[in-house]
C-alpha positions as CSV (number, residue, x, y, z in Angstrom):
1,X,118.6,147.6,88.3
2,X,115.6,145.4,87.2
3,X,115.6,143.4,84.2
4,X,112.5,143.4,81.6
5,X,111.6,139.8,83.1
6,X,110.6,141.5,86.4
7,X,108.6,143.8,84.8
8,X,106.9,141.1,82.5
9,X,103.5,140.3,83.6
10,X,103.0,143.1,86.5
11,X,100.1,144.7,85.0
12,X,98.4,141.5,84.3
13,X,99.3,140.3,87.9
14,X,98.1,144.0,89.4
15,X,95.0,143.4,87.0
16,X,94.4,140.1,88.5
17,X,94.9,141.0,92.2
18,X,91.7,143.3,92.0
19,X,89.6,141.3,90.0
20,X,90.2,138.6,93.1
21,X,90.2,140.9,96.3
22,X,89.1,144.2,95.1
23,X,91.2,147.0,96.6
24,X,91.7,145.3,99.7
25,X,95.7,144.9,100.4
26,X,96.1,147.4,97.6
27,X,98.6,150.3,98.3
28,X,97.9,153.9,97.3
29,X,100.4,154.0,94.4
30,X,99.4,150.4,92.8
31,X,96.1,152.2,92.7
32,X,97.2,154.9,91.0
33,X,99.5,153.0,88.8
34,X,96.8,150.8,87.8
35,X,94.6,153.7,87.0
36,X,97.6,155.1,84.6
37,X,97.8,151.8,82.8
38,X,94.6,152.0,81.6
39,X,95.8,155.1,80.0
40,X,99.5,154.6,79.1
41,X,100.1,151.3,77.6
42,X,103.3,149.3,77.2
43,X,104.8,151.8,79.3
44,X,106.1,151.7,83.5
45,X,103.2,153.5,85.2
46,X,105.1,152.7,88.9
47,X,107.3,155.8,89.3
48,X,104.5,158.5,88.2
49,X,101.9,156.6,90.0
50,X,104.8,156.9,93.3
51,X,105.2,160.7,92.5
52,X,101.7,161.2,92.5
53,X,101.5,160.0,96.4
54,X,104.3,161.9,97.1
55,X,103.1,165.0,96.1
56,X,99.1,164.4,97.3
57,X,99.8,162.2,99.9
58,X,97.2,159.4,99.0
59,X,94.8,158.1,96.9
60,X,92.4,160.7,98.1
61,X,94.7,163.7,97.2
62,X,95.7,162.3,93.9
63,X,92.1,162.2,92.6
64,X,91.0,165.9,94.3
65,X,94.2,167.3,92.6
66,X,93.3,169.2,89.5
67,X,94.3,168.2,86.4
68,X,97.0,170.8,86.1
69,X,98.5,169.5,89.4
70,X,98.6,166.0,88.1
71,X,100.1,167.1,84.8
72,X,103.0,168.6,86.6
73,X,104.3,165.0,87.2
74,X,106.4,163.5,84.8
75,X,104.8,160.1,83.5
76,X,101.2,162.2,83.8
77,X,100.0,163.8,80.6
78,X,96.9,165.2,79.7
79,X,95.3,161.6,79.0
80,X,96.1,160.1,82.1
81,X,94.9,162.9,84.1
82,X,91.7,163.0,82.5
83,X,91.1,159.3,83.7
84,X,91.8,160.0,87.2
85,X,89.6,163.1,87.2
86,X,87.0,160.8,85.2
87,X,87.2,158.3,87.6
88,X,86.8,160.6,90.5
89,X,83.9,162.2,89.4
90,X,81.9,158.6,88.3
91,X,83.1,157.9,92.1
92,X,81.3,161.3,93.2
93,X,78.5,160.8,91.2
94,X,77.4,157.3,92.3
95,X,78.3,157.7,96.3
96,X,75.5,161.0,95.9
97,X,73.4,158.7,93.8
98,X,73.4,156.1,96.5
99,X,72.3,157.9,98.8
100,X,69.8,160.3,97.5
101,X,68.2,157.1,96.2
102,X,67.0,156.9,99.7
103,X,63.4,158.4,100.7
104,X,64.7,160.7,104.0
105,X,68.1,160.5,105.9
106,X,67.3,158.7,109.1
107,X,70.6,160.0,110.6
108,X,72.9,163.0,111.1
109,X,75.5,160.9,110.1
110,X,73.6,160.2,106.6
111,X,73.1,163.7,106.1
112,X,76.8,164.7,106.7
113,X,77.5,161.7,104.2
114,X,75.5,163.7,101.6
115,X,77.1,166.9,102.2
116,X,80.9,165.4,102.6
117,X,80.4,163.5,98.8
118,X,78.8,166.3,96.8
119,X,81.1,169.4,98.3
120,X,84.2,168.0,99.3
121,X,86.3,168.5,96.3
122,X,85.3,172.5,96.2
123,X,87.3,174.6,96.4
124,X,85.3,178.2,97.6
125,X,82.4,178.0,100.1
126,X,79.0,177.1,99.0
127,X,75.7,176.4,100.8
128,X,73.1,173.5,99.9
């Protein structure tokens, strides 16, 4: 079983590994734990943040699950949750800002880059 010492420092270290590199070499579930750190402190974020991708499957499913999905996991509460729905929707919001910023779509695949950011997390059918 781990000691404290191994535990000493990781958020700082996980902190430290994006500021340098981004996301880049990042597994699903460090991202997910560092998003519950932000939320939980002085408290292991690793095991939710595993149970998370084990029940969505990745990064992507974490942060289209509802609220009430994520809750379900123990380690997630109603703060945490929040964040990652937070976090999803600033995501959302500047990807469709990006590109309507732009005066036309010059491609098909700009305009299924519009569509596929504001619709995919809906969950009934509806036309633009």
């Amino acid at each position: 079983m781990p000691t404290e010492d191994t535990h000493r420092g990781h958020r700082k270290r996980l902190r430290e590994k994006f500021l340098k590199s981004g996301l880049a070499g990042f597994h699903d579930y460090e991202v997910v734990e560092l998003l519950l750190s932000l939320g939980t402190p002085r408290r292991d974020c690793k095991i939710p943040a595993k149970e998370a991708i084990k029940k969505f499957g990745t990064l992507r499913g974490v942060l289209e699950a509802s609220t009430d999905e994520l809750e379900q996991i123990e380690g997630i509460g109603a703060h945490s949750a929040f964040g990652i729905k937070l976090v999803q929707e600033v995501a959302r919001e500047y990807l469709k800002a990006k590109i309507l910023d732009k005066p036309f779509y010059k491609s098909s695949q700009e305009i299924f880059d519009y569509l596929y950011h504001s619709m995919r997390g809906l969950k009934k059918e509806t036309f633009k």
